[in-house]
C-alpha positions as CSV (number, residue, x, y, z in Angstrom):
1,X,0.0,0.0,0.0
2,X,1.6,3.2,-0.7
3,X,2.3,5.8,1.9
4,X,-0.1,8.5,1.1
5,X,-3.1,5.9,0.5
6,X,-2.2,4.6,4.1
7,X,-2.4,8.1,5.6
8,X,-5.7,9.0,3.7
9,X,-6.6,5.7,5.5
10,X,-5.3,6.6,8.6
11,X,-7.1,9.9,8.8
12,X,-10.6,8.1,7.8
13,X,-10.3,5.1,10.5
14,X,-9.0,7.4,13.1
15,X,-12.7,9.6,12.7
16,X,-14.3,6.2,13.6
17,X,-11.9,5.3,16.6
18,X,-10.2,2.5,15.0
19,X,-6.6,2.4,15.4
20,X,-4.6,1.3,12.3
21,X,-1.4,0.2,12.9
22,X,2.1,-0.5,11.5
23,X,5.5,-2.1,13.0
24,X,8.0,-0.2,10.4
25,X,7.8,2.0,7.8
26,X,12.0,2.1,7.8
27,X,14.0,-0.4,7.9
28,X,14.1,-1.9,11.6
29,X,16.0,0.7,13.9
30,X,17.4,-1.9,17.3
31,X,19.5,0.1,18.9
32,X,16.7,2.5,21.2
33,X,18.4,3.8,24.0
34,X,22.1,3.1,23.3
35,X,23.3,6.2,22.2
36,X,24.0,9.3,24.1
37,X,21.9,12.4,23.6
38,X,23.4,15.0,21.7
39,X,23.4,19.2,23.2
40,X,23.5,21.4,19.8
41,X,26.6,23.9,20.3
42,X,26.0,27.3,21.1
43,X,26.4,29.5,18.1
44,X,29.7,31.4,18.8
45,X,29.5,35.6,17.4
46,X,31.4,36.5,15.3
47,X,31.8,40.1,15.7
48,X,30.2,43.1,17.5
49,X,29.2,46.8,15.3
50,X,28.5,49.7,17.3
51,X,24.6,50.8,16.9
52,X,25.2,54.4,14.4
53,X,22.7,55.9,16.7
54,X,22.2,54.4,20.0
55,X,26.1,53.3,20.5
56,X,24.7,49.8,21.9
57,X,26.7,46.8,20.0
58,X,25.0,44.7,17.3
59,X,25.7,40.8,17.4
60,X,26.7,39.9,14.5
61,X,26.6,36.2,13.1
62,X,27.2,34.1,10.3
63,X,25.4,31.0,9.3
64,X,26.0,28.3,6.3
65,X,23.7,26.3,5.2
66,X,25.2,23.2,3.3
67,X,25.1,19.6,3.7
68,X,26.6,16.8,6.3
69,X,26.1,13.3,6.7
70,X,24.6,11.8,9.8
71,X,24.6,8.1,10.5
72,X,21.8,7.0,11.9
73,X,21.9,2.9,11.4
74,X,24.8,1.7,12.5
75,X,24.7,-1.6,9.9
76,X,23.6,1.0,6.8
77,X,25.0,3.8,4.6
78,X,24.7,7.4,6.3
79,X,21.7,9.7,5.6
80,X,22.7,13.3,3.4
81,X,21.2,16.0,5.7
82,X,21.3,19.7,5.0
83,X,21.8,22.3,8.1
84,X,22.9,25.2,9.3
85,X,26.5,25.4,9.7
86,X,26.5,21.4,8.4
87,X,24.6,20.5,11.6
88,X,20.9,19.1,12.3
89,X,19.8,20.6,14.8
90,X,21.6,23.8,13.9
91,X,23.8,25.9,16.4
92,X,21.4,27.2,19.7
93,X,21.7,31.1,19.4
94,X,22.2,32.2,22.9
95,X,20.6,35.6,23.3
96,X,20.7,38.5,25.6
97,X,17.2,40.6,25.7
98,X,17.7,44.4,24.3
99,X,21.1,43.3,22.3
100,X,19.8,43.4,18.8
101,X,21.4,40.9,16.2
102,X,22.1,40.7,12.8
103,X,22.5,36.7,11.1
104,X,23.7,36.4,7.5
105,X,22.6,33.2,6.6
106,X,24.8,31.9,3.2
107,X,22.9,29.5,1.1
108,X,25.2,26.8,-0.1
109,X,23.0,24.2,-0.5
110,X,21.2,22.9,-3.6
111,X,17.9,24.6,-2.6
112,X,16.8,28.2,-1.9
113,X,15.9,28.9,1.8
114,X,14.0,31.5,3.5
115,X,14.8,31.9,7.7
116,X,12.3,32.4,9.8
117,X,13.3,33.3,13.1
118,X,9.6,31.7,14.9
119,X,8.5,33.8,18.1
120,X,10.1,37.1,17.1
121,X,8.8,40.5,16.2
122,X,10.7,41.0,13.6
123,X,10.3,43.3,10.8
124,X,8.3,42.2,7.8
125,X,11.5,42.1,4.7
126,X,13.4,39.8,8.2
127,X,10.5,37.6,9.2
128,X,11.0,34.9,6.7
129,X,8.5,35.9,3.9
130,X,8.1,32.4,2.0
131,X,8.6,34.2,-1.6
132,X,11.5,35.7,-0.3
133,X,14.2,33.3,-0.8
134,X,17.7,33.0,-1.1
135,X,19.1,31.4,-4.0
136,X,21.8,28.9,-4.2
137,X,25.1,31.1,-4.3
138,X,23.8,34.0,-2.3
139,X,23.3,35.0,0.9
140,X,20.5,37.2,3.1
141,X,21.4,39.6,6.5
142,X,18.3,39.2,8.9
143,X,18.4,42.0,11.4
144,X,16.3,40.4,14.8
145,X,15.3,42.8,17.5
146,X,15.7,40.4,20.6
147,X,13.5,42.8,22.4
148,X,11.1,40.4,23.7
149,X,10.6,38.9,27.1
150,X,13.0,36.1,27.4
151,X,11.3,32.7,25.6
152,X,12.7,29.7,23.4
153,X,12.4,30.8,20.0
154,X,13.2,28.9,16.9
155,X,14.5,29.2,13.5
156,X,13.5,27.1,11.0
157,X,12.9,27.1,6.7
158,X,10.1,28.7,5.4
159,X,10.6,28.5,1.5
160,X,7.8,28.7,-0.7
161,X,6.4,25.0,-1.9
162,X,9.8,23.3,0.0
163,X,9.5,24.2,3.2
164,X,8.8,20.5,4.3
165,X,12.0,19.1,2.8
166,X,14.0,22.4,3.5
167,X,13.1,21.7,7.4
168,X,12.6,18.1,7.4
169,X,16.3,17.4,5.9
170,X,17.6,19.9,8.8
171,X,17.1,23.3,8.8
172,X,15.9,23.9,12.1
173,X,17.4,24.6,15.0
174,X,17.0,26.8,18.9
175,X,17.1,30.6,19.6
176,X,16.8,31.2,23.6
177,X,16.3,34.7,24.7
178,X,17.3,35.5,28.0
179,X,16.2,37.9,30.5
180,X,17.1,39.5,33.7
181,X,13.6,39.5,35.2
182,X,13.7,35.3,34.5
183,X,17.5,35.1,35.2
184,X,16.5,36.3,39.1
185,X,14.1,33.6,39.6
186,X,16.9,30.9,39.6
187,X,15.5,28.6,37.5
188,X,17.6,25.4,37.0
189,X,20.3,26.8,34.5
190,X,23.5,26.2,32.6
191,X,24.3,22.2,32.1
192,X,20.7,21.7,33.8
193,X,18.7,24.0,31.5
194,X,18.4,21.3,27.6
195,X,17.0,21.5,24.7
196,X,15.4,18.9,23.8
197,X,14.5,19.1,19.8
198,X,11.6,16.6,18.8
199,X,11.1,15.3,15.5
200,X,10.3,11.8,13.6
201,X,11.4,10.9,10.5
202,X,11.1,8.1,7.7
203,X,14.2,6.0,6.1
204,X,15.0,4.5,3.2
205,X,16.8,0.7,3.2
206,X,20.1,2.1,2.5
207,X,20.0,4.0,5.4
208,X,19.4,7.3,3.8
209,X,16.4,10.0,4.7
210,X,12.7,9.5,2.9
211,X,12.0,12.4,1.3
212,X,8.6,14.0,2.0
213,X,8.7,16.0,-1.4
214,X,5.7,13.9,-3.1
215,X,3.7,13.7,-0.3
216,X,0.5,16.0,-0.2
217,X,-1.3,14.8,3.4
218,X,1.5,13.9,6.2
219,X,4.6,12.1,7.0
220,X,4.5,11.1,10.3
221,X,7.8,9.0,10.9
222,X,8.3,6.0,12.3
223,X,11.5,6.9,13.6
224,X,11.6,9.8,16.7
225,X,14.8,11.8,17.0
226,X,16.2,13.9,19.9
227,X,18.1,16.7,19.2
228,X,18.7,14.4,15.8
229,X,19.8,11.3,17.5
230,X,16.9,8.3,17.3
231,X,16.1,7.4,21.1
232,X,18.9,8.6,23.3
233,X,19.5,8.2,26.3
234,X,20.4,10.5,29.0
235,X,22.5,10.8,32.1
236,X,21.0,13.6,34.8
237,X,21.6,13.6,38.3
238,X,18.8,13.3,40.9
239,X,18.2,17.1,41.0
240,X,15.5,19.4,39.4
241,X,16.3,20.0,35.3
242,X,14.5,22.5,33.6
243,X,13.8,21.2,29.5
244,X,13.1,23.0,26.4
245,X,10.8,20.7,24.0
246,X,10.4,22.0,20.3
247,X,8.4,20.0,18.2
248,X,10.5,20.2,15.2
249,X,8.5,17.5,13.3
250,X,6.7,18.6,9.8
251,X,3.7,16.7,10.9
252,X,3.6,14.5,13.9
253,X,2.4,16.0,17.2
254,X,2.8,14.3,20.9
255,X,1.1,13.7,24.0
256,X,4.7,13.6,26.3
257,X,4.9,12.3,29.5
258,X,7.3,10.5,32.3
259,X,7.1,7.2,33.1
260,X,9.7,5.7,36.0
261,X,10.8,2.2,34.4
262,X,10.1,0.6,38.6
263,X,6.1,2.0,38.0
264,X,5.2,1.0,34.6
265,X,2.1,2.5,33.7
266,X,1.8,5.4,36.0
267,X,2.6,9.1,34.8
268,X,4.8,11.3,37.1
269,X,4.4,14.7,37.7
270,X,6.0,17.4,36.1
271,X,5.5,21.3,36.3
272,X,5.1,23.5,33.0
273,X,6.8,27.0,33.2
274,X,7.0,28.6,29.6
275,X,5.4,28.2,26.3
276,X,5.7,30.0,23.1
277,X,5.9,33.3,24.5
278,X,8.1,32.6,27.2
279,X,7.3,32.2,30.9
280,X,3.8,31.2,32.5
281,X,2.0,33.2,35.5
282,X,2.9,30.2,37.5
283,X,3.9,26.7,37.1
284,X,1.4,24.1,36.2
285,X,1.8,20.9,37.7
286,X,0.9,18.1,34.9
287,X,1.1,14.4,34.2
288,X,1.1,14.8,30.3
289,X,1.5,17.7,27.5
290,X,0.4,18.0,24.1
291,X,3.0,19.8,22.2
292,X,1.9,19.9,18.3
293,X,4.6,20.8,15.4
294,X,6.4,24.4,16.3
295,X,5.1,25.2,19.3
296,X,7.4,25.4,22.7
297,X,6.4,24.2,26.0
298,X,9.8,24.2,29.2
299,X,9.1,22.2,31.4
300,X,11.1,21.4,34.8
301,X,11.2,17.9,36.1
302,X,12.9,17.1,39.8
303,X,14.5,13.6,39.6
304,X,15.0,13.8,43.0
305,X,12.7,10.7,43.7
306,X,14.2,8.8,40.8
307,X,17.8,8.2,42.2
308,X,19.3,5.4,40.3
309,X,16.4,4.6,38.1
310,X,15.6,5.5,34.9
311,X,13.2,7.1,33.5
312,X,11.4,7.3,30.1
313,X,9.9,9.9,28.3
314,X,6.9,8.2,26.2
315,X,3.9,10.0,23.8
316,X,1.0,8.5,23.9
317,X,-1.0,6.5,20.8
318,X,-4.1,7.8,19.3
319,X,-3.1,11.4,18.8
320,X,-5.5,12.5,15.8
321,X,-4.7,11.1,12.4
322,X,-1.1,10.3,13.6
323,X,-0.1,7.0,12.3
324,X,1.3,4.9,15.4
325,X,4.3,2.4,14.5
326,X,6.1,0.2,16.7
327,X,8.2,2.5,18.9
328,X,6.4,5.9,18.3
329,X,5.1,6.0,21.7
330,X,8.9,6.0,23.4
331,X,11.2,9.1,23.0
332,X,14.0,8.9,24.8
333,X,15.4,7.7,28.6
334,X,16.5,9.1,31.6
335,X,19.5,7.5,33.2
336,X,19.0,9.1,37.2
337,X,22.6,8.6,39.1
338,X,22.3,7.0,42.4
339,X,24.4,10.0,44.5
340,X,22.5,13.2,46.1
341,X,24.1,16.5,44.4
342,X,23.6,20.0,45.9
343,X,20.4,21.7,43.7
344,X,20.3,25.5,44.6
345,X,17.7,26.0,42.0
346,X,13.8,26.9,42.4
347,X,11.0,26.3,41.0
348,X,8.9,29.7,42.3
349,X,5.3,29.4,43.1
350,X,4.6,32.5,40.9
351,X,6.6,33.7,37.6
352,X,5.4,36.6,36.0
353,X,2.7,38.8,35.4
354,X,1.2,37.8,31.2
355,X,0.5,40.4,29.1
356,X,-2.8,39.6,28.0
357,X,-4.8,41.8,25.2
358,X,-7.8,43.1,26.3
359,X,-11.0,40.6,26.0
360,X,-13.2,41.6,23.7
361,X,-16.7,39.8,22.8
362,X,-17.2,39.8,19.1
363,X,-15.2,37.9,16.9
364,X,-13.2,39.9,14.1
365,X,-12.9,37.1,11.5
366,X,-13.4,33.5,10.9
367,X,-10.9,31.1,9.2
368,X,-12.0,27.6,7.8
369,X,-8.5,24.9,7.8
370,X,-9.9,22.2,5.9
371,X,-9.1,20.3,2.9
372,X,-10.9,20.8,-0.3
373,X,-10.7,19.2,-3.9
374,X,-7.5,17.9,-3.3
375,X,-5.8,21.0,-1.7
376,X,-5.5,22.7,1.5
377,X,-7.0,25.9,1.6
378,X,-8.1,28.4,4.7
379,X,-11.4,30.2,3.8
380,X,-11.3,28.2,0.3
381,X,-8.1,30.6,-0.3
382,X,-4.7,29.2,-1.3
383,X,-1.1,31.1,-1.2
384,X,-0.9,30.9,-4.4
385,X,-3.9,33.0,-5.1
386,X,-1.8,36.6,-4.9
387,X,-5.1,38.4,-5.4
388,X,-7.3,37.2,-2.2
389,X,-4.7,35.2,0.1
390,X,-4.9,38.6,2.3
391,X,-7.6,37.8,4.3
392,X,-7.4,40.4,7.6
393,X,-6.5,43.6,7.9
394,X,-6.0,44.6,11.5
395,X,-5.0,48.0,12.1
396,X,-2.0,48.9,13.9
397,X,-2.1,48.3,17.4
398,X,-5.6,47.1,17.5
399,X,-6.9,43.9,19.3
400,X,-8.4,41.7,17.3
401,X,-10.0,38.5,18.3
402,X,-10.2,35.3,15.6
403,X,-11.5,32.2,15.5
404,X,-9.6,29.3,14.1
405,X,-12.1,26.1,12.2
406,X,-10.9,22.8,11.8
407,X,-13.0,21.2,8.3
408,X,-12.5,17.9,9.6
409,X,-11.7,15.0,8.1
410,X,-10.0,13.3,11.1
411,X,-7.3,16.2,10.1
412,X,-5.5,18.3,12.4
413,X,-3.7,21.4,12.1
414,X,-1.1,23.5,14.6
415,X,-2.1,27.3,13.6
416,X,1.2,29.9,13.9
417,X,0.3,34.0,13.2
418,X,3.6,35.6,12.5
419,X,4.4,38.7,14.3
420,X,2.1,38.5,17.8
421,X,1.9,36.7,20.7
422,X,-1.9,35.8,21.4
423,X,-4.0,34.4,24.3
424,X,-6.2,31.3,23.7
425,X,-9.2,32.4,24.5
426,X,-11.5,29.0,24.3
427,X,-11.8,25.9,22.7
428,X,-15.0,23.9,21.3
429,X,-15.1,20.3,20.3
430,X,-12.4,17.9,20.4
431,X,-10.7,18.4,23.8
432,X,-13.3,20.9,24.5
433,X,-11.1,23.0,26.7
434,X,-8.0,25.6,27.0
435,X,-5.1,23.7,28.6
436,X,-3.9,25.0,31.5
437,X,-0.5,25.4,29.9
438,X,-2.0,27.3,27.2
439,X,-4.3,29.7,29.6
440,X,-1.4,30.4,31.8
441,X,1.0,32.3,29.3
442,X,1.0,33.3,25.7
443,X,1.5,31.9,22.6
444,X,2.2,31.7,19.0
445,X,0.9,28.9,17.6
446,X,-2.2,26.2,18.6
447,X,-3.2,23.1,18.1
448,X,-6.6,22.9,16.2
449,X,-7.2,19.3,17.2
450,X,-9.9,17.3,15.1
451,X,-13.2,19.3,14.5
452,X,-12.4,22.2,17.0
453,X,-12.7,25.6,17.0
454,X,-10.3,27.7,18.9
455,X,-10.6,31.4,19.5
456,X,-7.8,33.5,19.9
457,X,-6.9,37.4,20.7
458,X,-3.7,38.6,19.8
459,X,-2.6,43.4,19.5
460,X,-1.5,43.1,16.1
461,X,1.6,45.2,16.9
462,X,4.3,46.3,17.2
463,X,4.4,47.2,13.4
464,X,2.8,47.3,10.5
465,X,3.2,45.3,7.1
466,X,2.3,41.9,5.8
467,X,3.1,38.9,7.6
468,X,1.6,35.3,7.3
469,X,0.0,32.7,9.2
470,X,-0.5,29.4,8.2
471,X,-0.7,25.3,9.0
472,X,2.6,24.2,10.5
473,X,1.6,20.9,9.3
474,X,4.9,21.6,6.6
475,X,2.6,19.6,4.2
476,X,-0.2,21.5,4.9
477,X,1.7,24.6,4.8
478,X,3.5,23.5,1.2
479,X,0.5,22.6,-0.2
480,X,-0.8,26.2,0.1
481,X,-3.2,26.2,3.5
482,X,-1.4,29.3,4.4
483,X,-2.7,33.0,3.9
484,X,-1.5,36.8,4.6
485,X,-2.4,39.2,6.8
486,X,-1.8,43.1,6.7
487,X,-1.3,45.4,9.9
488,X,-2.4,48.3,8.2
489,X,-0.5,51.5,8.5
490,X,-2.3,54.6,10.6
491,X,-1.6,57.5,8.2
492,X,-2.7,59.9,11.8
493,X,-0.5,58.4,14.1
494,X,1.5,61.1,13.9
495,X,4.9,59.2,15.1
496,X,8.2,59.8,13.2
497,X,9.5,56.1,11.8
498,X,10.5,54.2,9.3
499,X,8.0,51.8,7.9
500,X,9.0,48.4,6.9
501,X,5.3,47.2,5.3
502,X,6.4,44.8,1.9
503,X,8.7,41.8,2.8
504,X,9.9,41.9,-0.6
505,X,11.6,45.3,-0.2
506,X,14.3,45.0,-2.8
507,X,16.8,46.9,-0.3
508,X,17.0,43.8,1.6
509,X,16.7,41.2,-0.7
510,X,19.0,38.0,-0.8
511,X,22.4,39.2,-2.7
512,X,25.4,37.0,-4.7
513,X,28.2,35.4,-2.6
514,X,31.2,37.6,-3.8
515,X,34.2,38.5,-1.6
516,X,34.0,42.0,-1.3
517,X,31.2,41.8,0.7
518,X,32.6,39.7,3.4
519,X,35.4,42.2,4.7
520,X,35.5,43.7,8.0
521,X,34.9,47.3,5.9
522,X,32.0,46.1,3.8
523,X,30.2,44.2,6.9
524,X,30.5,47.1,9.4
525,X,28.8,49.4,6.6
526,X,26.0,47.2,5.8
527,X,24.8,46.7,9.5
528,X,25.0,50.4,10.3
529,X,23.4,51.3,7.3
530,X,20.9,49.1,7.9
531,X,20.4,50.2,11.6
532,X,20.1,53.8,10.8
533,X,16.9,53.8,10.3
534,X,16.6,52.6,13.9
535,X,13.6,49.4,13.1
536,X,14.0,48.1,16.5
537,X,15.4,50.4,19.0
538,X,12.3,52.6,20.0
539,X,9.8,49.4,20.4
540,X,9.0,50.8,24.1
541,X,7.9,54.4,22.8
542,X,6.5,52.7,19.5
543,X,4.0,50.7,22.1
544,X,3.1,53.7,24.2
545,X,1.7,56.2,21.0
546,X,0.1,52.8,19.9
547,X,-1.7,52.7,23.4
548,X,-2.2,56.2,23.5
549,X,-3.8,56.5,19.5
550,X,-6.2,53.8,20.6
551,X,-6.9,55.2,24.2
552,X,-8.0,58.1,22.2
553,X,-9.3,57.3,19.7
554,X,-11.0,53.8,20.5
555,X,-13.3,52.1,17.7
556,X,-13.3,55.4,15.6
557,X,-9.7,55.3,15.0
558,X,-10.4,52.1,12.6
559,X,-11.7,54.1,10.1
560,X,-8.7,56.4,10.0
561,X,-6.3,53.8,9.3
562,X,-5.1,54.7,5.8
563,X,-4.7,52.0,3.0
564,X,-1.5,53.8,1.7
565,X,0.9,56.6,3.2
566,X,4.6,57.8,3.4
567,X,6.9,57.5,5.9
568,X,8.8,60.9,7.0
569,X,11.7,58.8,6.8
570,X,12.0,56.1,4.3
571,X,9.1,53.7,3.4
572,X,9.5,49.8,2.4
573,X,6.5,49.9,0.9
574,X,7.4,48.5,-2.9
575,X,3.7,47.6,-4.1
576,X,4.6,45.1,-7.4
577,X,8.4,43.8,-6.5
578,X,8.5,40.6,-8.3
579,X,8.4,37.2,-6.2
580,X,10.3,34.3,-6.7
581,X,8.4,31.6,-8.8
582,X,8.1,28.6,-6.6
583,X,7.1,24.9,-8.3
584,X,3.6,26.0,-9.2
585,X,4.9,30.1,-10.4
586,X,3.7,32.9,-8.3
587,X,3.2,36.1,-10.1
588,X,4.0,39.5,-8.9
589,X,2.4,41.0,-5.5
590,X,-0.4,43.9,-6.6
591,X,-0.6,46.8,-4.5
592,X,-4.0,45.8,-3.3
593,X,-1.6,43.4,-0.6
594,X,-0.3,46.3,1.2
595,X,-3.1,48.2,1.5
């Protein structure tokens, strides 16, 4: 039976409650647990530009993406990935709040790319624009703000139609943003603060990697990876650990818990402290955790209790359509040492205070995920559809509240809005309820589980332009259910700034690899050049004329917000720059798109 036929299967059985299952998709893999988990390195910088207006220093990295081999059966050939800096996961950025950061990322691959940097407010021509790719032989500066409460943040491929393989083959890997305000709480840190990368993946006999570039539903994997190594193990001592789960998969979500290998069957508790937007009001003690592709939960576990035993991570069966195999319900294990060690860390009873928007009670638009004549479409609209796949319009710095559909068909879908944090407001159907994780904190992408609805609010701020938001099902997404948004710009604001609305702004498009632009001189220029027009540094004061325009001007101020305007500075605002064609062609962007 072909792949694709079993997972059109799948999805039909699982709407009836019958579970179909598999042993192997891949060849055999019989070596769980006997290999060490593996810490990404830390992303060293490479040099530091003073600001040309503030003074402040400017992190300055640089990225290549090209290809390594990983072997991942011992008794078979090694599997061609492609990563950042030749590693799968890429480098962990290690990032200090209010130090902004530039990251050329050099494309010597085979494939174009396009970085998104997940969980940032970055501008609109640095957020990863999926027709905004880099070539082969060329190479794109991303300027990040790092302005944010402190969070796990990812970066990860978003190339238009190839996205899945892009991602699925490697490019993905952590961004942690660090805080003072969350460094004080002592929070288990340094060797005891992991990531833990989650992802599954399918394997040809000769070892290599499947490719997921003709599929059109799913590809769940039959084989789970940690941090890129197939069911590790791992030593910790009997002291609290604070984890960082990603689920870096293109289409398999999990259900995690712990299970002590002396009480088989029994979850332990664990506590929840941060999701997609960083840190919770307060911990919430749990037993289990969804955790769908892209989204973030850190967790801290105390194996205090578990001295000399190990323990297992596991994910449950029967998660939607998700095709179980043979050993997709294990993850990795916990090797516990037998000796007490000094733990000076906390876990506090309170974290921070959340940011909520204000509640409103009428929703501001509707969007239908479902699949339809073959496709994946949101409202019936596809990417590729240039003239309607801008389907809101928020204005600056207004609240809006949307509600999120799933069309059925046993489907599910993980929903990410670029550019805002947003608070879940309910859910209906399905699991029929926020999770406690997800009401505690903020977030920037949730799970629409089979046939729910979730409603969401979200300040579509700090800036204006066009960003996306999209199925982060990477098949889903590459098969077009994916659609644009604009934050519209308020021509009576009134507020000196540059404006960075088109994410095809020629100025800061990918350029050719050539030598000259890779000296100490030409490198320094380019970052100041691009920080004079100061996109990031006045986010505080940008925030309080937003709240004050809106204070004032409350529900009348929506009909002020212009369609076009000028910036008394400089403008990004190219209406008809021409996109990249992807597999399908894309034609040029109309004006209609920033408006």
């Amino acid at each position: 039976m072909a792949f694709s036929t079993l997972i059109r299967l799948t999805a039909a059985l699982s709407v009836l409650g019958t579970t179909l299952a598999k042993d192997w998709e891949s060849p055999e893999y019989k070596w769980l647990y006997q290999y060490p988990l593996p810490i990404p390195q830390t992303k060293a910088l490479n040099r530091t530009i003073p600001h040309p207006v503030t003074g402040k220093d400017i992190n300055y990295y640089e990225v290549e993406i090209k290809e390594l081999k990983q072997q991942v059966y011992p008794d078979r050939g090694p599997a061609t990935l492609v990563g950042y800096d030749g590693l799968a996961p890429g480098p962990t950025f290690q990032m200090q709040r209010g130090t902004e950061a530039v990251v050329r990322f050099i494309n010597k691959s085979k494939n174009p790319n396009s970085v998104h940097l997940h969980g940032s407010y970055s501008r609109a021509p640095f957020d990863g624009w999926a027709e905004d790719v880099t070539k082969p032989g060329e190479y794109k500066d991303y300027y990040y703000p790092n302005g944010q409460n402190a969070r796990t943040l990812w970066y990860h491929d978003h190339a238009i139609d190839i996205t899945a393989v892009n991602a699925y083959y490697g490019q993905a890997g952590v961004y942690v943003l660090h805080d003072g305000e969350e460094s004080a709480l002592n929070l288990p840190s340094g060797n005891y603060d992991v990531p833990l990368v989650l992802s599954s993946k399918q394997y040809n006999n000769d070892g290599s990697l499947f490719s997921p570039a003709s599929e059109t539903t799913s590809l769940y994997g039959d084989v789970i990876h940690v941090n890129g190594q197939p069911w590790p193990y791992f030593k910790v001592e009997p002291r609290k650990y604070r984890f960082r789960f990603l689920d870096a998969s293109i289409s398999r979500t999990f259900q995690l818990y712990f299970e002590s290998d002396k009480k088989l069957g029994e979850k332990q508790d664990f506590n929840v402290i941060a999701s997609d937007a960083g840190l919770l009001s307060a911990p919430q003690k749990v037993k289990d955790l969804y955790i769908s592709m892209a989204e973030r939960y850190e967790v801290v576990m105390d194996f205090s209790k578990f001295k000399g035993e190990n323990v297992t991570l596991r994910n449950s069966r029967k998660i939607a359509a998700d095709i179980d195999y043979l050993h997709t319900d294990k993850v990795m294990k916990f090797v516990v040492g037998k000796d007490s060690v000094e733990d000076n860390s906390v876990l506090p009873s309170s974290l921070r205070s959340i940011p909520y928007p204000q509640d409103r009670t009428t929703i501001d638009h509707e969007f239908l995920f479902e699949r339809k004549n073959g496709g994946w479409r949101i409202n019936g609209v596809s990417f590729a559809d240039t003239a309607n796949r801008v389907l809101a319009k928020p204005p600056r710095g207004k609240v809006e509240t949307w509600k999120l559909v799933n069309g059925g068909g046993g489907w599910s879908h993980p929903i990410h809005i670029h550019l805002v944090d947003f608070k879940v407001v309910s859910r209906k159907n399905g699991r029929n309820a926020v999770m406690p994780y997800e009401a505690a904190g903020l977030k920037d992408v949730v799970w629409l589980g089979p046939n729910e609805e979730v409603v969401v609010e979200a300040n579509y701020a700090p800036w204006d332009g066009l960003y996306m938001f999209h199925c982060h099902n990477l098949i889903h997404e590459d098969h077009e259910m994916m659609a644009a948004f604009n934050v519209t710009f308020l021509a009576d604001l009134g507020y000196n700034e540059t404006h960075y609305l088109d994410p095809m702004d020629p100025e800061y498009r990918a350029k050719a690899i050539k030598p000259e632009a890779f000296t100490d001189d030409a490198i320094r220029k380019r970052i100041q050049f691009m920080a004079s027009f100061q996109p990031y540094n006045k986010v505080d004061e940008t925030e309080a004329v937003l709240d004050a325009y809106w204070a004032t001007k409350g529900s009348r101020a929506v009909a002020a917000a212009a369609t076009t305007g000028s910036s008394p500075t400089k403008t990004t605002t190219t209406a008809a720059a021409t996109t990249t064609p992807g597999k399908r062609g894309r034609g040029r962007r109309g004006r209609s798109e920033l408006q």
